[in-house]
VEXGU-634589 format. One record per residue (C-alpha): chain; y, z, x; residue in three letters. Coordinates in nm, 3 decimals. Example, Ala and Ser with C-alpha at 12.3 -4.5 7.8 and 13.67 -1.06 7.14 Angstrom:
2
[baza A [-0.450 0.780 1.230] Ala]
[baza A [-0.106 0.714 1.367] Ser]
***
This chain:
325
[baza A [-2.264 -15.346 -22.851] Unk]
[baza A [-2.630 -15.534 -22.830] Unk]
[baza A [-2.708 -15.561 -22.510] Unk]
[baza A [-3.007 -15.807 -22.418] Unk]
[baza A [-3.171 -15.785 -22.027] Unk]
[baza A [-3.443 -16.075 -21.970] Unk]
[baza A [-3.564 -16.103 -22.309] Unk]
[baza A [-3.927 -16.257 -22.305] Unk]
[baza A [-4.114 -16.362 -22.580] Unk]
[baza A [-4.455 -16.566 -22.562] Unk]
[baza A [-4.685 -16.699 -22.883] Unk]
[baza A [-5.007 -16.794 -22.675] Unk]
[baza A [-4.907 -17.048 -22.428] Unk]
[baza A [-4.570 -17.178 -22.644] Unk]
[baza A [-4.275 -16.975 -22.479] Unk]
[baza A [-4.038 -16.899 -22.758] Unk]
[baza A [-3.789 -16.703 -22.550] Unk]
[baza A [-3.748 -16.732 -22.166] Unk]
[baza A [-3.571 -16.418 -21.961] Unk]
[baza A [-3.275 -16.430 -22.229] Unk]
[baza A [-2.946 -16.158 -22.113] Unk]
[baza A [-2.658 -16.177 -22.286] Unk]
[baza A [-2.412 -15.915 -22.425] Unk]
[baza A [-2.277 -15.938 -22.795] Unk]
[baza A [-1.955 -15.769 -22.777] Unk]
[baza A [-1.769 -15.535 -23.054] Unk]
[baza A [-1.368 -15.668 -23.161] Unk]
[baza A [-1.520 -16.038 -23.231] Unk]
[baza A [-1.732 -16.249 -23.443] Unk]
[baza A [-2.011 -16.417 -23.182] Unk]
[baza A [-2.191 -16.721 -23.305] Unk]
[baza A [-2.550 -16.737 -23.172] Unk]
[baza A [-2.625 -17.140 -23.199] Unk]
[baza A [-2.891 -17.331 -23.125] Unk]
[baza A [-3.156 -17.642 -23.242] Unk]
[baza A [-3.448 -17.583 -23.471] Unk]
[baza A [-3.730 -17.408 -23.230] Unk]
[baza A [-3.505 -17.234 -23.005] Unk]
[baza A [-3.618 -16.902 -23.033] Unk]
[baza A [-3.289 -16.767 -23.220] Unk]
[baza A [-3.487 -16.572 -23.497] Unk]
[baza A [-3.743 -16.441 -23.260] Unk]
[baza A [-3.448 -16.317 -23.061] Unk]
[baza A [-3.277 -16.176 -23.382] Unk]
[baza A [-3.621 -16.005 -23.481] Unk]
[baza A [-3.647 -15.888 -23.158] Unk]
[baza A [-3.344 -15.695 -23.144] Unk]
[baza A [-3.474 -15.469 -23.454] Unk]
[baza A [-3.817 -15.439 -23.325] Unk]
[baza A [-3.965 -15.640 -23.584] Unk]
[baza A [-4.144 -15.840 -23.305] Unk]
[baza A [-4.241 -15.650 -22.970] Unk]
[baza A [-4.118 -15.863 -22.625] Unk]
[baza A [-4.362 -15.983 -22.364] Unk]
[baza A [-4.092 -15.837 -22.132] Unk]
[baza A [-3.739 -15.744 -22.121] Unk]
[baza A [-3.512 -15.494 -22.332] Unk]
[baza A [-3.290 -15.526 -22.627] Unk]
[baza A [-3.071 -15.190 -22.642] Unk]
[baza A [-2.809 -15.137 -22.925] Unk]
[baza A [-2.524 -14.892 -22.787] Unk]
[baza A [-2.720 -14.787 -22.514] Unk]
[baza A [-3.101 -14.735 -22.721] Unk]
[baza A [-3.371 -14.936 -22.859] Unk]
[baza A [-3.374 -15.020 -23.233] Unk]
[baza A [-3.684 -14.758 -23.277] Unk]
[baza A [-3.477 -14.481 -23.092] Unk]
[baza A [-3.203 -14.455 -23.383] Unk]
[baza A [-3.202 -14.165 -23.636] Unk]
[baza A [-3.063 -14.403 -23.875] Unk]
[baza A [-3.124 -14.705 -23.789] Unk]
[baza A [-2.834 -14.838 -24.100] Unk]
[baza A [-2.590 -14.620 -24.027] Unk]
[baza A [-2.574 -14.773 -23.659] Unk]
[baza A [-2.661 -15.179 -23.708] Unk]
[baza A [-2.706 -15.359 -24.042] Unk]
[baza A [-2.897 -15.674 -24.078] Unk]
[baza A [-2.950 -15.971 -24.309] Unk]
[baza A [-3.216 -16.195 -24.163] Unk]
[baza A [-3.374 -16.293 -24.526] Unk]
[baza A [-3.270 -16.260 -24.855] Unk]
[baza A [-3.535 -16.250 -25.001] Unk]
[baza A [-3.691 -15.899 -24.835] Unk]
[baza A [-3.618 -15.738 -25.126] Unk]
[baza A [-3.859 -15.599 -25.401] Unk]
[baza A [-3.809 -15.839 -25.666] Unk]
[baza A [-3.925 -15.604 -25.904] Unk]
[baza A [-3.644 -15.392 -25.870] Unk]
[baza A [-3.270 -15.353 -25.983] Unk]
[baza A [-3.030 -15.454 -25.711] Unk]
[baza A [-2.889 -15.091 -25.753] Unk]
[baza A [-3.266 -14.931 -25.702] Unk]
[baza A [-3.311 -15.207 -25.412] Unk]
[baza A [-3.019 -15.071 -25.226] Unk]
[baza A [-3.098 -14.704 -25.333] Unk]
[baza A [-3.432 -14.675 -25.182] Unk]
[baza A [-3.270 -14.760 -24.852] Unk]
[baza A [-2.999 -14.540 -24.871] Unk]
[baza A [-3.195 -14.247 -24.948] Unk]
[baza A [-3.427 -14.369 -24.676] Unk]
[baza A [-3.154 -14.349 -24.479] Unk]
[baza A [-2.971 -14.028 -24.564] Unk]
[baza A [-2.672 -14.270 -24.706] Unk]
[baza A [-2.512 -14.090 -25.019] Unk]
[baza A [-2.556 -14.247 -25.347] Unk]
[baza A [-2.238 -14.348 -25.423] Unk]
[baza A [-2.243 -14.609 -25.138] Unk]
[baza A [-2.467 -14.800 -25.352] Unk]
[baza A [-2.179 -14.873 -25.567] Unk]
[baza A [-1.972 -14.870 -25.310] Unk]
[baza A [-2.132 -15.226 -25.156] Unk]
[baza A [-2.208 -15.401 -25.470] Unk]
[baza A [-1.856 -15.386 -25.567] Unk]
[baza A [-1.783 -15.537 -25.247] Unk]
[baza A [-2.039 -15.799 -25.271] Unk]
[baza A [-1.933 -15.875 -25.647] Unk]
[baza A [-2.287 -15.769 -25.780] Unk]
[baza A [-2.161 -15.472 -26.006] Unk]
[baza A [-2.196 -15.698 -26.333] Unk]
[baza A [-2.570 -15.704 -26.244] Unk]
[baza A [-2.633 -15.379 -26.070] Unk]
[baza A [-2.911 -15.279 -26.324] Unk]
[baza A [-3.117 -15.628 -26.324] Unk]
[baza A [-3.367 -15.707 -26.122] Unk]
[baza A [-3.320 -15.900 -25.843] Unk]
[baza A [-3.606 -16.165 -25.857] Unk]
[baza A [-3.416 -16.312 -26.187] Unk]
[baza A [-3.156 -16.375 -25.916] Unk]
[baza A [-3.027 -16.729 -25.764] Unk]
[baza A [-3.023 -16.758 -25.410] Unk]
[baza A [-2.639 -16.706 -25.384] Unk]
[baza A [-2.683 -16.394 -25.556] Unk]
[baza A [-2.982 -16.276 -25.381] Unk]
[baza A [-2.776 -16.319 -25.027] Unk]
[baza A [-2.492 -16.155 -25.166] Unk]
[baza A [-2.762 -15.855 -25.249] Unk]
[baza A [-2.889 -15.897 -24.836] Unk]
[baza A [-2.540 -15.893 -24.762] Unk]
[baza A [-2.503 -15.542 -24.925] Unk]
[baza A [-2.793 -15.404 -24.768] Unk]
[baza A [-2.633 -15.471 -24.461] Unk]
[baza A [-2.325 -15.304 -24.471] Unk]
[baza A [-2.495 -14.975 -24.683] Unk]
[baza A [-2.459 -14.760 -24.396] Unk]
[baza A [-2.100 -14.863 -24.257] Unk]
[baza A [-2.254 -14.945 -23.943] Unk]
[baza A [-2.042 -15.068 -23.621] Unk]
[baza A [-2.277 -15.358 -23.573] Unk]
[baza A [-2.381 -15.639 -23.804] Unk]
[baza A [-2.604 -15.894 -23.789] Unk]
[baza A [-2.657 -16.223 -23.978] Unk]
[baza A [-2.904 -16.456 -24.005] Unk]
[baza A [-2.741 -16.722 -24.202] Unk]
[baza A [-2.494 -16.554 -24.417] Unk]
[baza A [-2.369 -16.844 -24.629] Unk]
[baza A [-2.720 -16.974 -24.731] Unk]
[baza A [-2.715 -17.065 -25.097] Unk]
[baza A [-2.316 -16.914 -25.146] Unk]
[baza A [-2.098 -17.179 -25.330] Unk]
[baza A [-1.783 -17.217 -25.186] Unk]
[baza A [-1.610 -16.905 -25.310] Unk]
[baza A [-1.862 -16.732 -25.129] Unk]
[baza A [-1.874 -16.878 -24.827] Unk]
[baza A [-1.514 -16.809 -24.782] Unk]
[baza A [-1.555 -16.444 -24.920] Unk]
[baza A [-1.853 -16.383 -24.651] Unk]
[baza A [-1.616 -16.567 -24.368] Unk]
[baza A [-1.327 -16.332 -24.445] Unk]
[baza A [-1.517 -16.019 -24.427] Unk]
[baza A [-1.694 -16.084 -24.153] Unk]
[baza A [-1.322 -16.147 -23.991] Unk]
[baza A [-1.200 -15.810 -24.114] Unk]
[baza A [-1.472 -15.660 -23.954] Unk]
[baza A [-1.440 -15.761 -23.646] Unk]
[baza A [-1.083 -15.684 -23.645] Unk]
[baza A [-1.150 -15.334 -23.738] Unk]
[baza A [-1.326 -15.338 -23.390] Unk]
[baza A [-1.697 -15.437 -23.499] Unk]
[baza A [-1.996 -15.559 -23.333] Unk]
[baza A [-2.035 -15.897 -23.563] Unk]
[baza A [-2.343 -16.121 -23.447] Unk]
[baza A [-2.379 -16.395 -23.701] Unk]
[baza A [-2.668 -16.706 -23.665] Unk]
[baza A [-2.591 -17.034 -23.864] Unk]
[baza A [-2.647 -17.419 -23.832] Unk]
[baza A [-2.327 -17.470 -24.010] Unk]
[baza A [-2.136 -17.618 -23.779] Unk]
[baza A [-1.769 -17.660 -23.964] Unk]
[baza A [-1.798 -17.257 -24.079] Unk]
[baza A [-1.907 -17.176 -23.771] Unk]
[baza A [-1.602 -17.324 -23.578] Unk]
[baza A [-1.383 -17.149 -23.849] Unk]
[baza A [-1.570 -16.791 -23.822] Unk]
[baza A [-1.696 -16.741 -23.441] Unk]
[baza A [-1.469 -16.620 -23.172] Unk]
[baza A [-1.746 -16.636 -22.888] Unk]
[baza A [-2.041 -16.825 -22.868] Unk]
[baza A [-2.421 -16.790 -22.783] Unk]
[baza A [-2.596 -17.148 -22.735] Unk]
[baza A [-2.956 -17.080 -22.647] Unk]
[baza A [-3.226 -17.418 -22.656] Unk]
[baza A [-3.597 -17.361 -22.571] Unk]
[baza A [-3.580 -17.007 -22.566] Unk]
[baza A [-3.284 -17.037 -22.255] Unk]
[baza A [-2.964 -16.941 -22.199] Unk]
[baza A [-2.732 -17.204 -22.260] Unk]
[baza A [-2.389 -17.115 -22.285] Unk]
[baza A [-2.185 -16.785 -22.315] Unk]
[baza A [-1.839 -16.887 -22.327] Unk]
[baza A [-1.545 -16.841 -22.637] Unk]
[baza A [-1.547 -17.123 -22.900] Unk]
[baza A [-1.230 -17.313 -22.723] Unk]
[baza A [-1.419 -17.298 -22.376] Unk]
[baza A [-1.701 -17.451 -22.516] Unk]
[baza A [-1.542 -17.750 -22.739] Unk]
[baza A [-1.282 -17.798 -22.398] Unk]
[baza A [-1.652 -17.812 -22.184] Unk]
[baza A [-1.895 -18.008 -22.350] Unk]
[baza A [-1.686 -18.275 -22.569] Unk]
[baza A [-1.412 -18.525 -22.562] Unk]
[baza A [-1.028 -18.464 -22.722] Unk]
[baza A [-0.819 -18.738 -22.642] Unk]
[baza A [-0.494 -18.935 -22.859] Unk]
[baza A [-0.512 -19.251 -23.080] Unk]
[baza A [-0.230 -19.531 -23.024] Unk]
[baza A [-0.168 -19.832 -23.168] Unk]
[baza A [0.140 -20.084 -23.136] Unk]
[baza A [0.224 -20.447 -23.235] Unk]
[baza A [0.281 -20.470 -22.849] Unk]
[baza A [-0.039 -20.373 -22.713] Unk]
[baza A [-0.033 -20.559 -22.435] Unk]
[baza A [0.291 -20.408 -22.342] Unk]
[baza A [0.213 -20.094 -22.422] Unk]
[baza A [-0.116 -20.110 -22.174] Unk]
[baza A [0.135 -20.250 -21.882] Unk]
[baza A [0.288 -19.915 -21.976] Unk]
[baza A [0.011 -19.694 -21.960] Unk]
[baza A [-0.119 -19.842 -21.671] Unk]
[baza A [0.193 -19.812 -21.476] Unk]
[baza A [0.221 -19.414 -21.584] Unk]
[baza A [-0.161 -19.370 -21.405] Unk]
[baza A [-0.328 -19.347 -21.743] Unk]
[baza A [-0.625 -19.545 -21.862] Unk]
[baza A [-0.678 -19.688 -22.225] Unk]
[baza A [-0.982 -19.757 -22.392] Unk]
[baza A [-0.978 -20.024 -22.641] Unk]
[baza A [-1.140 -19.950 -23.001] Unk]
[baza A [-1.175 -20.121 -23.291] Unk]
[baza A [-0.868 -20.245 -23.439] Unk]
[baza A [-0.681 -20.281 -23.170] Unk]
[baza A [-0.660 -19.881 -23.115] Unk]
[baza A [-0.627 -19.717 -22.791] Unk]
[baza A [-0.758 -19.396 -22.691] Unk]
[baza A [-0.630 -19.199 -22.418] Unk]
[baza A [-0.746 -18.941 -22.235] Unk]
[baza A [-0.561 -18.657 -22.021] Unk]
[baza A [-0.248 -18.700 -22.203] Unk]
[baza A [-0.044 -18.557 -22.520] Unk]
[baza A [0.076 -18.673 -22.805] Unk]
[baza A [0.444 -18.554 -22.693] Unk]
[baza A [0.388 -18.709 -22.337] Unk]
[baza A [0.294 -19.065 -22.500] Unk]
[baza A [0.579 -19.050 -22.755] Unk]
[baza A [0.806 -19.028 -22.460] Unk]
[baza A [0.660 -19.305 -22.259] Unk]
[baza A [0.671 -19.574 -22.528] Unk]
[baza A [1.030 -19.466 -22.669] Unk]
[baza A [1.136 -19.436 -22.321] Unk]
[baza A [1.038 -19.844 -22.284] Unk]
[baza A [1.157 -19.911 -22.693] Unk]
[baza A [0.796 -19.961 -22.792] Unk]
[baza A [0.714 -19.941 -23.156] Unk]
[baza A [0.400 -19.716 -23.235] Unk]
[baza A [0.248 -19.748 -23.580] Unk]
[baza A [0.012 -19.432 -23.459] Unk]
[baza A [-0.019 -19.178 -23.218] Unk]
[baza A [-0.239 -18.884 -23.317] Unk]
[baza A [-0.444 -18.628 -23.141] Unk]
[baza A [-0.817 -18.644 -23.190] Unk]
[baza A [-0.939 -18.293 -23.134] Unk]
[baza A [-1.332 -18.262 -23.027] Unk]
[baza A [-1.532 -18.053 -23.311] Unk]
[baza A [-1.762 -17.792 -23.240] Unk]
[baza A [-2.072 -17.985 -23.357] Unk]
[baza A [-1.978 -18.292 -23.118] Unk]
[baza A [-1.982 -18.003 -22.836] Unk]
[baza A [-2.318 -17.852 -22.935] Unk]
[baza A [-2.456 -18.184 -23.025] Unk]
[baza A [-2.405 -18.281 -22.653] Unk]
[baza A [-2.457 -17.929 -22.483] Unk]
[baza A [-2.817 -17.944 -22.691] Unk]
[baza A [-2.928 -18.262 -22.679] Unk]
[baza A [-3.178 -18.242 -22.400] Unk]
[baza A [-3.352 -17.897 -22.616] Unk]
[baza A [-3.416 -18.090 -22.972] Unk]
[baza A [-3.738 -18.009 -23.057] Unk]
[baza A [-3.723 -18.327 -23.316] Unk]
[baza A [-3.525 -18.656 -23.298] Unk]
[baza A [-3.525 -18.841 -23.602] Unk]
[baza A [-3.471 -19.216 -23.558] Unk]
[baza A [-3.207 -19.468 -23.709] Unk]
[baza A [-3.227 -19.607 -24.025] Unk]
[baza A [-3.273 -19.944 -23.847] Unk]
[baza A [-3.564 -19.766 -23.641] Unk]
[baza A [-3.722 -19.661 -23.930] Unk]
[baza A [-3.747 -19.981 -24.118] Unk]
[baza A [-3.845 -20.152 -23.827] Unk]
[baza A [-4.226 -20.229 -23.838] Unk]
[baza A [-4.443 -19.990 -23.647] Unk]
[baza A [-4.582 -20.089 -23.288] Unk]
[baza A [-4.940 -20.227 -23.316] Unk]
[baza A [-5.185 -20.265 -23.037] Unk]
[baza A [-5.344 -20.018 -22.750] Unk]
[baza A [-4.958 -19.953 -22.640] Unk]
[baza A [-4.808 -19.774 -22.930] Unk]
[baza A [-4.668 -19.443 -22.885] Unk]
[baza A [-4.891 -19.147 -23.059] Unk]
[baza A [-4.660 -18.927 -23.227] Unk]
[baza A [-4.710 -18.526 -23.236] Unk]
[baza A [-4.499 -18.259 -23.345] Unk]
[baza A [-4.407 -17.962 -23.108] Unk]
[baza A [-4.488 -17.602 -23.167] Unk]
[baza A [-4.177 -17.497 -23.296] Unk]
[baza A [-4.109 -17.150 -23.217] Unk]
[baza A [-3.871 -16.926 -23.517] Unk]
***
């Protein structure tokens, strides 16, 4: 279990984490989301000492990070890839640390079979590709069996293969009652990997809440119709209490309904429906609209952008944001 109490972190006057407590459970995958800038790699570096708070505590089962014997044996972590001396095999790489680490040797093999780096155990790693050189983090990670993992965008440079490989494991261990903490700003792998979510923006607490809760909370699921009666079929819905919306192409959208519930109403008065589907909200609709207000960058329309730029003592002076990792 990580356990974080007011987490502070300041970089001069640009606050990069404010008073952050959360607690990242073991059984389940949790998803730590959040815009560019919001402080989720500063939390993440945090949590393994790497960077010292301006107040607050991070404590993994019970200690800090610098309290544990061995540190791998207790948490593994990938935050970048490409920590590793290039000038070494990916066998050596993962050596050092094990020996560092009291691990026996034959782990080593052990995780690069897993991984699906034996074929290139012996070379060294900077002659890598950047799917191969996660896969290599990955290991590193899991070298010491430990009961919590963390991941700092695990499917960076994996082709699809991977990215379902890294998915499933991370599944797996969870199930086998794991502490798995995993950062990404892939939204459709997220939705498919995370059980519970952590939505921080500017450093703040956000949202702490399972992935269902928070697609149910912050976006819209409602059911497509469409019928050569409309107009009947809005006398309809009107008369059950429910209000359409019209869309393009003479759809209508319904909310606070089912698809079951609709079916009924329109055989139940012999209407003829030529669709009736459920649109589910996504989970990057949700964080799209839980986040909005803590984008540290909004890019403009394509129409914006090729519009002329304002002349004249009233135009806007653009500057960029500190953005915090």
């Amino acid at each position: 279990m990580i356990e974080l109490d007011g987490l502070t972190k300041h970089f001069g006057r640009k606050v990069a984490v404010d008073r952050l407590s959360f607690t990242v459970r073991p059984g389940m995958v949790t998803g730590f989301l959040g815009p560019n800038g919001a402080g989720k790699s500063t939390t993440m570096r945090m949590m393994l000492d790497l960077d010292n708070p301006t107040s607050g505590t991070v404590r993994i089962d019970g200690r800090h990070y610098r309290q544990l014997d061995e540190p791998l044996r207790t948490i593994g972590a990938l935050l970048d890839a490409k920590a590793m001396h290039g000038g070494r095999s990916a066998y050596n790489n993962l050596l050092c640390l094990a020996q560092a680490n009291r691990i026996p040797e034959r782990r080593v093999a052990e995780v690069l079979d897993i991984v699906g780096l034996s074929a290139v155990a012996k070379k060294k790693s900077k002659g890598f590709s950047l799917g191969m050189g996660q896969r290599l983090g990955i290991a590193s990670a899991l070298l010491g069996d430990p009961e919590i993992l963390m991941f700092d965008e695990p499917v960076n440079g994996l082709d699809p293969e991977g990215i379902h490989w890294i998915r499933t494991l991370m599944k797996a261990l969870a199930q086998e009652g794991r502490t798995i903490f995993v950062s990404s700003h892939l939204m459709s792998e997220m939705a498919l990997t995370a059980d519970h979510l952590i939505v921080i923006g500017q450093g703040r607490l956000l949202a702490d809440t399972s992935m269902a809760d928070f697609i149910h909370r912050n976006s819209r699921s409602y059911v497509r119709l469409r019928s050569p009666q409309r107009e009947q079929l809005l006398d309809v819905l009107s008369g059950a209490g429910l209000t359409a919306t019209e869309a393009e192409d003479g759809v209508l959208e319904v909310d606070g309904s089912t698809t079951e519930a609709l079916g009924e109403l329109a055989a139940e008065h012999r209407l003829v429906l030529h669709e009736l589907s459920a649109q589910r909200a996504s989970l990057e609709e949700a964080f799209m609209q839980m986040t909005a207000a803590s984008v540290e960058y909004h890019a403009h329309s394509a129409d914006a952008a090729a519009a002329p730029p304002p002349t004249g003592p009233a135009a806007p002076q653009w500057a960029p944001r500190n953005e915090g990792a």
